[in-house]
C-alpha positions in Angstrom: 31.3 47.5 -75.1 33.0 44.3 -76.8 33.6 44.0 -80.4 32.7 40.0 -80.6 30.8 41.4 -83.9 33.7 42.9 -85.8 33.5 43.8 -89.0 34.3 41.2 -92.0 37.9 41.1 -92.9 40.9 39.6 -91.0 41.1 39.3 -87.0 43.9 41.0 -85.8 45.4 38.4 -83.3 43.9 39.8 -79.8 44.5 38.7 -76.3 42.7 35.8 -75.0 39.2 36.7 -74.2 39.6 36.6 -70.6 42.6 36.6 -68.1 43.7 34.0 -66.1 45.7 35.8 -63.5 47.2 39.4 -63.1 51.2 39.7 -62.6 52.3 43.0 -60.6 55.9 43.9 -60.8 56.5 45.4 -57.8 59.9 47.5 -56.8 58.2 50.2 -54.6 58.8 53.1 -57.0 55.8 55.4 -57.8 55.6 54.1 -61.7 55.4 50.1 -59.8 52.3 51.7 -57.2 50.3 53.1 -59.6 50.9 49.9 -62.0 49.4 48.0 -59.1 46.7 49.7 -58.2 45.5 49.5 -61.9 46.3 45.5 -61.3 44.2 45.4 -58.5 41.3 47.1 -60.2 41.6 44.5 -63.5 42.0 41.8 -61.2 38.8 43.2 -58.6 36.9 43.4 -62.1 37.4 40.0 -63.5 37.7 37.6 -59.9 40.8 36.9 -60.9 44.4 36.0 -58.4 46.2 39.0 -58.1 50.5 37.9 -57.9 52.4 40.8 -56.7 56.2 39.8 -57.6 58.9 41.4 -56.0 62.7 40.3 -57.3 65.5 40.9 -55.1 68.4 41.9 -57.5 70.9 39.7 -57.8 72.6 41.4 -60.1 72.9 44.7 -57.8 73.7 42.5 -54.5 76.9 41.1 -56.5 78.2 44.8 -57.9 78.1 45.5 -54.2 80.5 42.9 -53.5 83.2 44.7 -55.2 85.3 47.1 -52.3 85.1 50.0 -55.3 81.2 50.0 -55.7 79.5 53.0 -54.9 75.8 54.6 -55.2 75.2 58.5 -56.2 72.3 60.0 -54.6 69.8 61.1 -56.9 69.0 64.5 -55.1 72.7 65.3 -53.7 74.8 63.9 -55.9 77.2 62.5 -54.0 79.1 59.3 -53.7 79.4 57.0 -51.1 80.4 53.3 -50.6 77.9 50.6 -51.6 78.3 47.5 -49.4 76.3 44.3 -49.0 74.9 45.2 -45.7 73.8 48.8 -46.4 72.1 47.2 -49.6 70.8 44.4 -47.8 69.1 46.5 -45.7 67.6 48.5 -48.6 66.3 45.6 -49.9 64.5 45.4 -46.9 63.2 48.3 -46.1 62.1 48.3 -50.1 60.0 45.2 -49.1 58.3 46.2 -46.3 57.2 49.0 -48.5 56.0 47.1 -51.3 54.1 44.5 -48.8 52.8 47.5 -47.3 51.5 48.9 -50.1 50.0 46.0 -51.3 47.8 45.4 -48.2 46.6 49.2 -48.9 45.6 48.8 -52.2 43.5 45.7 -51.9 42.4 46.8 -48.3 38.3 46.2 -48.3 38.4 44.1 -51.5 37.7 40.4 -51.3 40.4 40.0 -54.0 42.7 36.5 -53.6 46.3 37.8 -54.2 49.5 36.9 -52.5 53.1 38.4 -52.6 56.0 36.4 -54.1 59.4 37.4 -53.2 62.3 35.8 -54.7 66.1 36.4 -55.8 67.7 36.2 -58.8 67.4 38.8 -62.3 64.5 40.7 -62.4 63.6 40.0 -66.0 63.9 36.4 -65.7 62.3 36.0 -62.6 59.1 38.2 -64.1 59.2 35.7 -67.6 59.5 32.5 -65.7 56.2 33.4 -63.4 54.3 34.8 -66.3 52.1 32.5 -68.4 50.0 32.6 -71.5 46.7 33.5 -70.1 47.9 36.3 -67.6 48.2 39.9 -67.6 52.1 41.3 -66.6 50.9 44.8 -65.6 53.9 47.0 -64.6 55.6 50.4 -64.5 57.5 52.3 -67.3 60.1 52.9 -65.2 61.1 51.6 -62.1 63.8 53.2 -59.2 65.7 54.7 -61.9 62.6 57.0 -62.9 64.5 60.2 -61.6 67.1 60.2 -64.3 64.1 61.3 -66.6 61.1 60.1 -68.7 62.6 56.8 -69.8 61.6 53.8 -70.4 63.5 51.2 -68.0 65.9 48.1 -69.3 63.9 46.2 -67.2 60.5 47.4 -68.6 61.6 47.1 -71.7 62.5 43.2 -72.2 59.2 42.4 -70.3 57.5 43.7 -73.1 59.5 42.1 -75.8 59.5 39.0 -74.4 56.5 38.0 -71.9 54.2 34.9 -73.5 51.5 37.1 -72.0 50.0 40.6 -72.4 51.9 43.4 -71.0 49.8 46.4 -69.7 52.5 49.2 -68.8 51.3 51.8 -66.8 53.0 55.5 -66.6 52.5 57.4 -62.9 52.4 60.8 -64.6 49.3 60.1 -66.2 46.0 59.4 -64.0 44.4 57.1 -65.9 40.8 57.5 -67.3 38.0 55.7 -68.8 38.2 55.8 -73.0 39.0 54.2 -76.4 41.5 51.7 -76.5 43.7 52.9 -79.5 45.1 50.4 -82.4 47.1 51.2 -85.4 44.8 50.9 -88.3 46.3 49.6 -92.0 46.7 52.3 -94.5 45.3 52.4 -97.6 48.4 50.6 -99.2 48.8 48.0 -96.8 46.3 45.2 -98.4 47.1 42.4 -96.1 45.6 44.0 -93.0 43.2 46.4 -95.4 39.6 45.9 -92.9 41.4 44.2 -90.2 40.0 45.0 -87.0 40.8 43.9 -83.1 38.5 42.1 -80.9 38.5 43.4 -77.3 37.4 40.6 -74.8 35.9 41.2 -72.2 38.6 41.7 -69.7 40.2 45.2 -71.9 35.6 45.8 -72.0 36.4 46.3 -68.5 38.9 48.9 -68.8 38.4 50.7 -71.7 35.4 51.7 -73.8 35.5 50.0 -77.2 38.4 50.7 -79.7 39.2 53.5 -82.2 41.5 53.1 -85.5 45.0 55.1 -85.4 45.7 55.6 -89.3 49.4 55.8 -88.4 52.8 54.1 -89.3 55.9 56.1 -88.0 56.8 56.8 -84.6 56.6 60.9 -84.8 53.2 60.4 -86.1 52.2 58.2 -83.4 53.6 61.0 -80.7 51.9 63.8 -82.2 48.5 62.0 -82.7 48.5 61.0 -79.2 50.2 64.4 -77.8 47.0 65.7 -76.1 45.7 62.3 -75.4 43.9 62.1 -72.1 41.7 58.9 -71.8 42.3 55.9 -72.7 44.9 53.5 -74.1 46.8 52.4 -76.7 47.2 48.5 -78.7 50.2 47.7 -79.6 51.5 43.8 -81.7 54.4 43.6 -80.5 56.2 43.4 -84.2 54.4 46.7 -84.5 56.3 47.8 -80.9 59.4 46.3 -83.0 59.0 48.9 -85.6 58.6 51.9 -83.7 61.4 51.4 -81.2 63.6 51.3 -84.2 62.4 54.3 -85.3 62.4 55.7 -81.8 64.1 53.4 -78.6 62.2 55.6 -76.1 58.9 56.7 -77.8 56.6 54.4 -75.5 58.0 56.6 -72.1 56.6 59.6 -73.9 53.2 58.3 -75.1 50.8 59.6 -72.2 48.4 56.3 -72.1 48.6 53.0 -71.0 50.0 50.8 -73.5 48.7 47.2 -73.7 51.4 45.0 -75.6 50.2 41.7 -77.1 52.9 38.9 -78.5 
């Protein structure tokens, strides 16, 4: 259901009431996949282009210009020499996947989407494509998910600074159908005392209505969504601000999808 009849008191600013196009950052990893095939669903749902953006990065194709670079396998361990061919050719073979998986996931949908490929720094690459009226929908982590349940550099100044909203998706949790969760004004916090979201119609289509967190601090926020299971969570980004002060890697731990809004 929508909320178009909110209760009186302040509108908490909301995301515009329908999307214009959804973003997919795409880098093959299994946080990326399941990020887009919750971008194809939103994007299915409203008629909307789906954009899948894959960033070649330059960043990594200049370390390995250096004759000392080296990778360490994440399994094994071990060392060995990182040169522009060998990571060339993992580029590569890291598209073909993600082009691969793209024509799977929107296999028997008439969906419009197309793949954009370019080269340059991730991050800037994503901001520069992403615009006011879209949805950026991407992974918590990306390829560096096996060093543990973080949330990635990359990830992380999407969120901070898209002119869109940000929906960032965790593989470890399947998502399901519930409440969209916002953090609710306590009693001694007049300025937003009654203040309550809108959901438009394109969250309607993903989540069923809203519910009121009455929380402030990041600990609180963990615990009360510890043995969350359906659902997601709202998050102003100065309200993002705070808790990452409080805790830098609180958002990898929350089990929900998290939908950021400048």
């Amino acid at each position: 259901m929508t909320t178009d009849d909110a209760p009186q008191g302040a509108a908490v600013q909301a995301p515009s009431r329908d999307v214009a196009r959804v973003l997919a950052l795409l880098d093959a990893s299994r946080h990326s996949l399941a990020a887009l095939a919750a971008a194809v669903e939103l994007a299915s749902q409203r008629h909307v282009e789906l954009v899948a953006l894959y960033v070649e990065d330059l960043d990594l194709l200049r370390c390995a210009a250096f004759p000392f670079s080296c990778e360490i396998g994440a399994q094994s361990g071990l060392a060995r020499p990182l040169t522009p061919e060998a990571l060339e050719a993992s580029i590569a073979h890291q598209l073909r996947r993600v082009r691969q998986a793209l024509a799977t996931a929107v296999a028997g949908r008439e969906l419009r989407h197309r793949l954009e490929v370019s080269r340059g720094r991730i991050a800037a690459e994503a901001l520069a494509r992403s615009g006011p009226e879209d949805v950026l929908v991407l992974g918590k982590a990306g390829s560096t998910e096996c060093w543990g349940k973080r949330l990635g550099t990359t990830s992380r100044r999407l969120i901070m600074e898209a002119p869109c909203s940000v929906l960032l998706w965790d593989e470890a949790h399947p998502f399901r159908r519930g409440p969209l969760r916002w953090l609710a004004a306590h009693e001694d916090d007049p300025a937003r005392k009654g203040a309550v979201p809108s959901l438009p119609a394109w969250l309607a289509s993903l989540f069923d209505g809203i519910s009121p967190l009455a929380l402030r601090h990041a600990a609180e926020l963990e615990r009360g969504l510890d043995r969350a299971s359906a659902g997601g969570l709202l998050l102003r980004r100065c309200e993002l601000e705070a808790l990452l002060r409080e805790d830098e890697q609180l958002v990898a731990r929350v089990p929900l999808p998290i939908l950021i809004i400048p």
